[in-house]
Backbone bond lengths (Angstrom), bond angles and torsions (degrees), N, CA, C in turn:
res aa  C-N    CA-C-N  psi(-1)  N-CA   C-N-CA  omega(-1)  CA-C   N-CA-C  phi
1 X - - - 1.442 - - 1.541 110.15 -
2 X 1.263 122.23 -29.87 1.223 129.99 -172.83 1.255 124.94 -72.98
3 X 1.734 105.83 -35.96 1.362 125.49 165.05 1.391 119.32 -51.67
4 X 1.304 91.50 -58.25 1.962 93.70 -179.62 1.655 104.88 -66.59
5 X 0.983 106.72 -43.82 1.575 86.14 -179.14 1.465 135.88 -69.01
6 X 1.813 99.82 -8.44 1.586 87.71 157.57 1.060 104.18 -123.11
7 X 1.631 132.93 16.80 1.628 126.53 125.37 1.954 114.02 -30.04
8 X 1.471 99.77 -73.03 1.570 98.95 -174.31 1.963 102.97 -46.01
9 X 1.152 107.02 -61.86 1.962 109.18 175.62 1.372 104.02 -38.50
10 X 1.403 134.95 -10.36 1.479 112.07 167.69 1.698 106.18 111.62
11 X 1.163 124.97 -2.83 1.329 147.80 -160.94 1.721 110.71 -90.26
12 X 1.123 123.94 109.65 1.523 133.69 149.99 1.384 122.86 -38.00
13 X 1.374 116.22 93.05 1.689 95.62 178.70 1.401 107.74 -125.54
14 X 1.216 98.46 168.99 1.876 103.90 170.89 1.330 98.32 -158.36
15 X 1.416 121.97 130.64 1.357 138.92 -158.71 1.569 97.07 -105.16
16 X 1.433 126.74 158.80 1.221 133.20 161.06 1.382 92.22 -140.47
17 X 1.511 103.29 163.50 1.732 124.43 -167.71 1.728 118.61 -102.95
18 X 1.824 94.27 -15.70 1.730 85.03 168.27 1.383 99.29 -167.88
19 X 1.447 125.46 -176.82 1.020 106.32 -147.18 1.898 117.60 -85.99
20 X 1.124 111.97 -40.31 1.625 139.14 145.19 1.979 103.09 -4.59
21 X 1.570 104.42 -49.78 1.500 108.08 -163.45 1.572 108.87 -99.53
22 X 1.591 108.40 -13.57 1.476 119.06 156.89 1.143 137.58 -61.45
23 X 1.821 87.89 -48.90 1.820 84.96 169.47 1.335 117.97 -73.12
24 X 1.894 110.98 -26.71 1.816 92.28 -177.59 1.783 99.89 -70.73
25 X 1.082 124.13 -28.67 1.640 123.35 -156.82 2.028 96.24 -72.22
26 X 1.091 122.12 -19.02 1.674 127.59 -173.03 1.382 79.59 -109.92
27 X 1.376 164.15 -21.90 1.442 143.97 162.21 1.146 112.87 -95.37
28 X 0.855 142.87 11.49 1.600 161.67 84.55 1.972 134.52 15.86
29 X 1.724 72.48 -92.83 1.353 102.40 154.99 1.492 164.54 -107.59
30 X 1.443 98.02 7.11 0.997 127.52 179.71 1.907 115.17 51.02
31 X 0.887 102.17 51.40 1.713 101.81 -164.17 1.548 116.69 -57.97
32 X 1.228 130.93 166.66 1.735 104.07 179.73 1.560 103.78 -103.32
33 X 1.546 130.68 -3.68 1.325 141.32 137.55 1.042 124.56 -128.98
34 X 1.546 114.90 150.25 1.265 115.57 175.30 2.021 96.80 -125.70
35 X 1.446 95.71 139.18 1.766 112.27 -175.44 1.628 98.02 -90.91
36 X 1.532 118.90 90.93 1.518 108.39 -170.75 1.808 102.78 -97.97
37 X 1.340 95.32 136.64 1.585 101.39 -169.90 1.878 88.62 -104.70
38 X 1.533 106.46 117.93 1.475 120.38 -169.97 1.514 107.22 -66.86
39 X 1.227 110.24 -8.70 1.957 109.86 -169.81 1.466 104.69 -107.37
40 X 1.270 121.03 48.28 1.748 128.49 -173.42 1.510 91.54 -89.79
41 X 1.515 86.37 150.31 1.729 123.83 157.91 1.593 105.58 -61.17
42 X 1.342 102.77 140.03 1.795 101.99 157.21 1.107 89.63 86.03
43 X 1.515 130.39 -102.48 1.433 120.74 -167.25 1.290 94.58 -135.88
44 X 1.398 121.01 122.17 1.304 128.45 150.62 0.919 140.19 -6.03
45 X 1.941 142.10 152.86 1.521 155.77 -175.13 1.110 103.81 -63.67
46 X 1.489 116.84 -39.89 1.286 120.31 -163.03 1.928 120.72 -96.51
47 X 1.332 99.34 -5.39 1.656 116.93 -174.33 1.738 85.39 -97.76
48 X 1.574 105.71 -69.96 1.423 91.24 -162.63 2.047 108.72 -54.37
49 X 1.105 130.92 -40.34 1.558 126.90 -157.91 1.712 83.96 -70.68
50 X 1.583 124.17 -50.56 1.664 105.67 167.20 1.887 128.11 -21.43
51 X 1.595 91.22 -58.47 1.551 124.04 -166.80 1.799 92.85 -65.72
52 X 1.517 113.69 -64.86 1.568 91.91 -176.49 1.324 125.10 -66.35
53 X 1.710 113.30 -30.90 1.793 98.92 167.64 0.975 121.53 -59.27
54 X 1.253 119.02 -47.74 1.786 119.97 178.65 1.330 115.23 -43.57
55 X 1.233 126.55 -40.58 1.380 141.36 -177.12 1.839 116.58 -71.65
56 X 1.366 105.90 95.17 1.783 101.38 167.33 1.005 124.71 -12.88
57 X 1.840 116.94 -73.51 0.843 116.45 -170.83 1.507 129.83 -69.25
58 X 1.574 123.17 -7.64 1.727 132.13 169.05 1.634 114.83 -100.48
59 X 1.239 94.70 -8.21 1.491 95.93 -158.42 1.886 104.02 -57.27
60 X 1.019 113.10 -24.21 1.937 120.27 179.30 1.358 89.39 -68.71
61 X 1.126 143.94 -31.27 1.874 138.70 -150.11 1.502 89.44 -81.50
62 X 1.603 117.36 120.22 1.266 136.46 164.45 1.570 110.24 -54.01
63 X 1.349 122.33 128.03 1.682 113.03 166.29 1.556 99.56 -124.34
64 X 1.661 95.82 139.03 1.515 117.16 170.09 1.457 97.93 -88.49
65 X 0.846 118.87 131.67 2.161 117.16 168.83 0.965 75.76 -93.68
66 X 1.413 131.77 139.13 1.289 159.02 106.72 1.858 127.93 -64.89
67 X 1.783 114.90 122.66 1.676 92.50 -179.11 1.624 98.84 -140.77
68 X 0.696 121.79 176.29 1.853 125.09 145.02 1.320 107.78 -109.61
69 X 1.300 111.44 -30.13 2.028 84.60 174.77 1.484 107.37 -94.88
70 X 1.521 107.46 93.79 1.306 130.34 172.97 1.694 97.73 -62.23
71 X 1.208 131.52 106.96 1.481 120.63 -160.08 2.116 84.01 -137.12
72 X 1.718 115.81 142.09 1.079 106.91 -172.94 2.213 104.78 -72.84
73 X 1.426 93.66 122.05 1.223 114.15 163.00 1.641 110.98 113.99
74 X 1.558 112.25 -3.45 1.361 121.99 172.99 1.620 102.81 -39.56
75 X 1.488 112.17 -58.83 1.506 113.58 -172.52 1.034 121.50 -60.32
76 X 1.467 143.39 -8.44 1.071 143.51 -147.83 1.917 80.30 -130.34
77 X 1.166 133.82 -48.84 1.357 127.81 -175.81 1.871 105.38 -76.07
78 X 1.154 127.54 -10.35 1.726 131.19 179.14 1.590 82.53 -78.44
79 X 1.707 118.95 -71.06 1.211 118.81 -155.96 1.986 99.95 -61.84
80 X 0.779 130.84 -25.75 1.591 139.27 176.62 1.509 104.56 -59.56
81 X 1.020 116.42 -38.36 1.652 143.98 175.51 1.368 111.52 -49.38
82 X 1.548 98.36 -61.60 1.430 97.31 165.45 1.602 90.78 139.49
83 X 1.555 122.39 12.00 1.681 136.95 -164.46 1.486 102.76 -77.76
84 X 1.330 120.94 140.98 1.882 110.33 -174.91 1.739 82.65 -86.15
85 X 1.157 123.19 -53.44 1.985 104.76 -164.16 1.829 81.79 -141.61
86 X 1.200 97.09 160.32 1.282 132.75 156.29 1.769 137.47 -90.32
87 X 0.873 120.05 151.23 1.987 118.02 176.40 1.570 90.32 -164.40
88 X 1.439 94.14 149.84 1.593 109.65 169.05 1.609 113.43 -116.32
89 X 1.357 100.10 145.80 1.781 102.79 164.67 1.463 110.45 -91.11
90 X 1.603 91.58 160.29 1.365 132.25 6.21 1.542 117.00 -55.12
91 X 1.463 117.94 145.41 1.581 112.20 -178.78 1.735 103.49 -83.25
92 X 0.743 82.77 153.30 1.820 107.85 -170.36 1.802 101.30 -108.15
93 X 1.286 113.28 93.22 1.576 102.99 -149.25 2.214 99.64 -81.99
94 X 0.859 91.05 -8.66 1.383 85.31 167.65 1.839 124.11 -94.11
95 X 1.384 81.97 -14.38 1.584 94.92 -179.04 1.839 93.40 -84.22
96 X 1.271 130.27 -35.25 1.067 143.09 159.65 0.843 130.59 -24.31
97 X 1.576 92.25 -85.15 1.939 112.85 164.34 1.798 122.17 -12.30
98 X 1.874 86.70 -64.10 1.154 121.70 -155.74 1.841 95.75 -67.91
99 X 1.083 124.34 -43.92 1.328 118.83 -178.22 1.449 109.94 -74.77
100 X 1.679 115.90 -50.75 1.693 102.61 158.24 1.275 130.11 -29.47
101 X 1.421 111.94 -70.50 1.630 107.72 157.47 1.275 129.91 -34.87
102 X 1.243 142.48 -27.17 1.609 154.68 171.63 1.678 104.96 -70.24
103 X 1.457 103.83 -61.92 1.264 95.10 -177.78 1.991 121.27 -65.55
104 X 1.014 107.60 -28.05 1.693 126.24 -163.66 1.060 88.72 -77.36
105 X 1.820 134.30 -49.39 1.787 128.32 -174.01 1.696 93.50 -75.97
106 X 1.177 125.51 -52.78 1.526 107.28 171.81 1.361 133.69 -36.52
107 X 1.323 115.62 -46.60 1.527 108.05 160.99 1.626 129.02 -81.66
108 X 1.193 102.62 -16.81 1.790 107.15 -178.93 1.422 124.37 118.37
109 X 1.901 118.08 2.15 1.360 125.77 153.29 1.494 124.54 -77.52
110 X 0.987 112.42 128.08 1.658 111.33 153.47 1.239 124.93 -67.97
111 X 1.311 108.55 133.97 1.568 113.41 -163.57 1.519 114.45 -79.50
């Protein structure tokens, strides 16, 4: 659901199903964000956003941590991770938007 809706906003997406197929699909493609949902199959939100900072070649790729278990200090351990901002679900797609846009003028895309 999330896809299409920032499909309709004008947005490029390509979804992967766990976390293992994210990092190859963003080493891949080099995306200029990736929306990492921390509760993945295979390997975790928090292994893979490790795995692409660590990595030269991803380390520029913006990550949103995305969670529902908003738990006190999650945000502070995503951004530890190596995450530029955080949001919790349900996503709040304007609250969304609005942080996409933050990260995309931070590096030098228009959103």
């Amino acid at each position: 659901m999330l896809a299409r809706r920032l499909r309709r906003k004008g947005h490029e997406v390509s979804v992967a199903v766990d976390g293992a197929e994210g990092v190859a699909a963003a080493r891949a493609e080099l995306p200029e964000v990736v929306l990492m949902d921390l509760s993945l199959p295979v390997m975790d939100g928090w292994e893979a956003t490790r795995l692409l900072k660590g990595d030269q070649a991803t380390a520029g790729i913006k990550v949103i941590a995305l969670t529902a278990h908003a738990m006190a200090g999650d945000r502070q351990r995503a951004l530890d991770a190596g995450a530029d901002d955080y949001d919790t679900k349900p996503v709040d797609l304007k609250r969304l938007l609005g942080k996409l846009e933050a990260v995309l003028t931070a590096k030098g895309v228009e959103a």
